[in-house]
C-alpha positions as CSV (number, residue, x, y, z in Angstrom):
1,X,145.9,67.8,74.6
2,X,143.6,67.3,77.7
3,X,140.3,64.8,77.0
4,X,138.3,67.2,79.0
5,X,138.1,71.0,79.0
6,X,136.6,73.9,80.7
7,X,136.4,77.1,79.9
8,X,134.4,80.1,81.3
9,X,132.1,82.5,80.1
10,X,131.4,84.9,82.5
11,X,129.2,82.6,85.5
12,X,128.9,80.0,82.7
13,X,131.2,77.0,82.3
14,X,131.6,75.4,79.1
15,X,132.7,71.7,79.5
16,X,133.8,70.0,76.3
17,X,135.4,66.4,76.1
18,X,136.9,65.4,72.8
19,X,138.7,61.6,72.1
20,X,139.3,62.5,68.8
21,X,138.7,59.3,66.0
22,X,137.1,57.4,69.0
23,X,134.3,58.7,68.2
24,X,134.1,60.1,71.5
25,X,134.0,57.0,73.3
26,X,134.1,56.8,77.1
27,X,137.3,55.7,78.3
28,X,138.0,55.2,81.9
29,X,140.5,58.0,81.7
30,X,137.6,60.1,80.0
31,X,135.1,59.2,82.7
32,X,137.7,60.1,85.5
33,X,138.2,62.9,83.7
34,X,134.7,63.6,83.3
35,X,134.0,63.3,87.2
36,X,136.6,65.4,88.3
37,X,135.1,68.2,86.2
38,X,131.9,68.0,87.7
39,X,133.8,67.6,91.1
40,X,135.9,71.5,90.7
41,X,132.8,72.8,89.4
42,X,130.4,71.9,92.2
43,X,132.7,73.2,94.6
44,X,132.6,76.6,92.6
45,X,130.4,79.0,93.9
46,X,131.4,81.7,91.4
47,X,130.0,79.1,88.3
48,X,126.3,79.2,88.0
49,X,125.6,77.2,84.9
50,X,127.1,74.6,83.4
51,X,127.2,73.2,79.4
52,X,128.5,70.0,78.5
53,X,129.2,69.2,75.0
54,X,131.2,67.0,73.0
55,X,132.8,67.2,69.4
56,X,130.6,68.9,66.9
57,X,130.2,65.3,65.2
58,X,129.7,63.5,68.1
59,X,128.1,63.8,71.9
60,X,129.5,59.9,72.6
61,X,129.4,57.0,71.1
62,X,129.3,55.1,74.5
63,X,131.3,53.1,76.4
64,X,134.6,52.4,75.0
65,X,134.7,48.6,74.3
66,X,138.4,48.7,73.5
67,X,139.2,49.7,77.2
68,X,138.6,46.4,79.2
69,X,139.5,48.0,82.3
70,X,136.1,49.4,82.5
71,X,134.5,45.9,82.4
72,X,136.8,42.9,82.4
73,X,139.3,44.3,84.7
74,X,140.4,40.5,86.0
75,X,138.6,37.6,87.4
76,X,138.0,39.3,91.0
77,X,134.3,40.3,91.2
78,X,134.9,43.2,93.4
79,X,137.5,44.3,91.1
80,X,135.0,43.8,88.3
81,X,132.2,45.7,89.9
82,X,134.0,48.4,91.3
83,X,135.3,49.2,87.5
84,X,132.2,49.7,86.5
85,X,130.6,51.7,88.8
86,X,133.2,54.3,88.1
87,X,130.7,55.4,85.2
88,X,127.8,55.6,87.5
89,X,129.9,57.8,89.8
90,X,130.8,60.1,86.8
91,X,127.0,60.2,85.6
92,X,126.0,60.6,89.7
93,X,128.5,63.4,89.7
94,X,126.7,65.6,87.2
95,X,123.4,65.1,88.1
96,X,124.1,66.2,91.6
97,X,125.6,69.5,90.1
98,X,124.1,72.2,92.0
99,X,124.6,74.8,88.9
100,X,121.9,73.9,86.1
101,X,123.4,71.7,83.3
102,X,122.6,71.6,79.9
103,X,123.8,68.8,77.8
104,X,124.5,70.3,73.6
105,X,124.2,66.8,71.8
106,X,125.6,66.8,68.5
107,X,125.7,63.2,66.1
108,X,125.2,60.4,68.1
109,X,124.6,59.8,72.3
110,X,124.7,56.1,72.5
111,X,124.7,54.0,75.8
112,X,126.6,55.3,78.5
113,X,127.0,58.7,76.2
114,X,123.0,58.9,76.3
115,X,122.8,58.6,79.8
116,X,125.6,61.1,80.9
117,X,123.3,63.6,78.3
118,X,120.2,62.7,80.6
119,X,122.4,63.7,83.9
120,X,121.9,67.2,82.8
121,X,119.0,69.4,83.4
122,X,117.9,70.0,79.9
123,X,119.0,68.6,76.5
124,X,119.6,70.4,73.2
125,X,119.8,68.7,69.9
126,X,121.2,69.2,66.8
127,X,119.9,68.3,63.8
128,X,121.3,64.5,62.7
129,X,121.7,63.7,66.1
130,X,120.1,61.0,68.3
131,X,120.0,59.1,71.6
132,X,120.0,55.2,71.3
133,X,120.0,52.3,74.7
134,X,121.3,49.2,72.6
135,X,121.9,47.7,76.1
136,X,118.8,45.6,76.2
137,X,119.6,43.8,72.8
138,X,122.8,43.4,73.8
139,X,121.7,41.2,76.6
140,X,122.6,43.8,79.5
141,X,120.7,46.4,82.1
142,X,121.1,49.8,81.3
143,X,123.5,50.7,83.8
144,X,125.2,53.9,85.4
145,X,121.8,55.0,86.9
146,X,120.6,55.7,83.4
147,X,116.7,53.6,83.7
148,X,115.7,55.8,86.7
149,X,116.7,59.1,84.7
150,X,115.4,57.8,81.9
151,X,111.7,56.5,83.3
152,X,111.7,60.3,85.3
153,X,111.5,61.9,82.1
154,X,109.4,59.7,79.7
155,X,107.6,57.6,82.1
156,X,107.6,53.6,83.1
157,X,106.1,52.6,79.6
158,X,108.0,55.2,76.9
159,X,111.3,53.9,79.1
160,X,110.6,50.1,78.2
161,X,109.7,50.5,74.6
162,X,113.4,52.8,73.8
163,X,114.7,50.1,75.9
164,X,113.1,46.9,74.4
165,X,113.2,48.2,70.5
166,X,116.4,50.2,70.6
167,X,115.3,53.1,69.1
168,X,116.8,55.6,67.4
169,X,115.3,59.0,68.7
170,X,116.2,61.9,67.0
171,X,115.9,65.5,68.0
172,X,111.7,66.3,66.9
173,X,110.7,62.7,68.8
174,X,113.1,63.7,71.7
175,X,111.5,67.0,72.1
176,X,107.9,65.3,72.0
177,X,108.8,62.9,74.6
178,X,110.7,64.9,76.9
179,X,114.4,64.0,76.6
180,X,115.2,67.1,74.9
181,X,113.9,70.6,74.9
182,X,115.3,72.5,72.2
183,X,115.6,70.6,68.4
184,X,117.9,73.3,66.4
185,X,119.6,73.1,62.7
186,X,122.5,70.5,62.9
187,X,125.7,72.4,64.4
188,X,123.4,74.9,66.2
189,X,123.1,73.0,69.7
190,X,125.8,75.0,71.7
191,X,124.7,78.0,70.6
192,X,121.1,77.4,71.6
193,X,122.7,75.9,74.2
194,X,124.2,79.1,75.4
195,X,121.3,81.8,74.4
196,X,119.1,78.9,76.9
197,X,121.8,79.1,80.1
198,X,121.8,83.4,79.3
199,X,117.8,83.5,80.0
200,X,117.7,81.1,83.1
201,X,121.3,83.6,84.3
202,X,118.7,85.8,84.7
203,X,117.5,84.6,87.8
204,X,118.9,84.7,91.0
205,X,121.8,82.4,91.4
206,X,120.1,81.2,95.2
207,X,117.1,80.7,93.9
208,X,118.1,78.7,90.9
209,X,120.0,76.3,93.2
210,X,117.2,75.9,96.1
211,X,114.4,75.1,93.2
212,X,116.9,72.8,91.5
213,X,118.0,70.6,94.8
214,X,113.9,70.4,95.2
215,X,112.7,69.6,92.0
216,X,115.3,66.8,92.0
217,X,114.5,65.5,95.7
218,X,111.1,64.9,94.5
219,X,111.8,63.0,91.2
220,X,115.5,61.6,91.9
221,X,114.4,60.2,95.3
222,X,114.8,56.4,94.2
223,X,118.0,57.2,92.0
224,X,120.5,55.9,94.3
225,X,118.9,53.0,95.2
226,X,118.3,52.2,91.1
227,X,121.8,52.6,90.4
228,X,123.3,50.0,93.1
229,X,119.7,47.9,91.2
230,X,121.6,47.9,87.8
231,X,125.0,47.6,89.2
232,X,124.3,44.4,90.9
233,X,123.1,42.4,88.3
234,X,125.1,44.2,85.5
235,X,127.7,43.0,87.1
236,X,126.0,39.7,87.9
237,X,125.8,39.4,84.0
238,X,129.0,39.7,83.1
239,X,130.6,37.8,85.7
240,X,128.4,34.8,84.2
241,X,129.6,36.0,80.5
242,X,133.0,35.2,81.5
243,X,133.0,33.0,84.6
């Protein structure tokens, strides 16, 4: 059974990725996977919006710690870096999507699983559900590109204190600070998720792809330059961990 999914619903895509008991855990399979979703779909001109879910339990419990070849892939450097930065491809991937993206968050978005949830143009959340950065506690950056989507949409201060406290935020919080902007009954996100993508369909496809690509040139301008930031010395980090 594939990891990742599509399926389509008239000019809407549904894009589900499911590990099973990993608790929905990016693997570097998943977030190949993952990439070369948002790859076919971007090249589809018939799609015109996009939701990505996980399980019904689970959006992503992060990285997958058990697959060292996403961060400890041998004592080359290069190697090292260049394994990691396949996440920050997959997250650069969907939030270059010229369809509009809705993430339907379900149980937990943790880490890297948080992050790929913030790639999307808007966030719905289930009830029980929650985003969580432990990376800062943890003694690393918060990589994949995640701090400058994550400052864009709660500002420089807000970004800090999630980072610096690990916070739990849960859907009524998420909706008050931006990250999210629908908070339904728990197992409703999809559906809200697909009655939001039916009233933005009715717009002109065009038009809902020019206003996109300049909304995001305005407040995406520094994101490449952020994620090679975080790459470097996340991968500074760990080459110091196990040098």
């Amino acid at each position: 059974m594939p990891t990742v999914t599509i399926t389509r619903e008239d000019s809407v895509a549904l894009v589900r990725y499911d590990r099973g008991a990993k608790a929905n855990a990016l693997s570097h399979d998943t977030i190949l996977d993952l990439t070369r979703a948002a790859e076919e779909l971007a090249a589809d001109t018939t799609c015109h919006l996009v939701i990505l879910t996980g399980t019904e339990r689970r959006f992503s419990a992060g990285v997958d710690l058990e697959d060292v070849s996403l961060w400890q892939p041998g004592e080359d450097s290069v190697a090292r870096s260049e394994a990691m930065a396949a996440g920050g491809r997959m997250v650069d991937r969907w939030a270059r999507l010229p369809q509009i993206c809705i993430a339907a968050v379900e149980g937990p978005a943790i880490g890297g699983g948080a992050i790929l949830a913030l790639a999307a143009d808007f966030r719905v959340m289930g009830e029980g559900s929650y985003f969580r950065f432990p990376e800062v506690r943890l003694g690393m950056t918060l990589g994949w590109g995640g701090l400058p989507l994550l400052t864009a949409l709660v500002g420089p201060a807000r970004a800090k204190l999630m980072l610096f406290t690990d916070a739990r935020i849960e859907p009524g919080e998420a909706e008050r600070l931006g990250l999210c902007e629908r908070a339904v009954p728990a197992g409703g996100a999809l559906e809200a998720a697909r009655e939001l993508a039916a009233g933005i369909a009715a717009c002109p496809p065009m038009a809902l792809r020019m206003t996109k690509r300049t909304v995001d040139s305005h407040c995406r301008d520094n994101w490449a330059s952020g994620f090679e930031a975080d790459q470097f010395f996340l991968s500074r980090l760990l080459s110091e961990e196990t040098g």
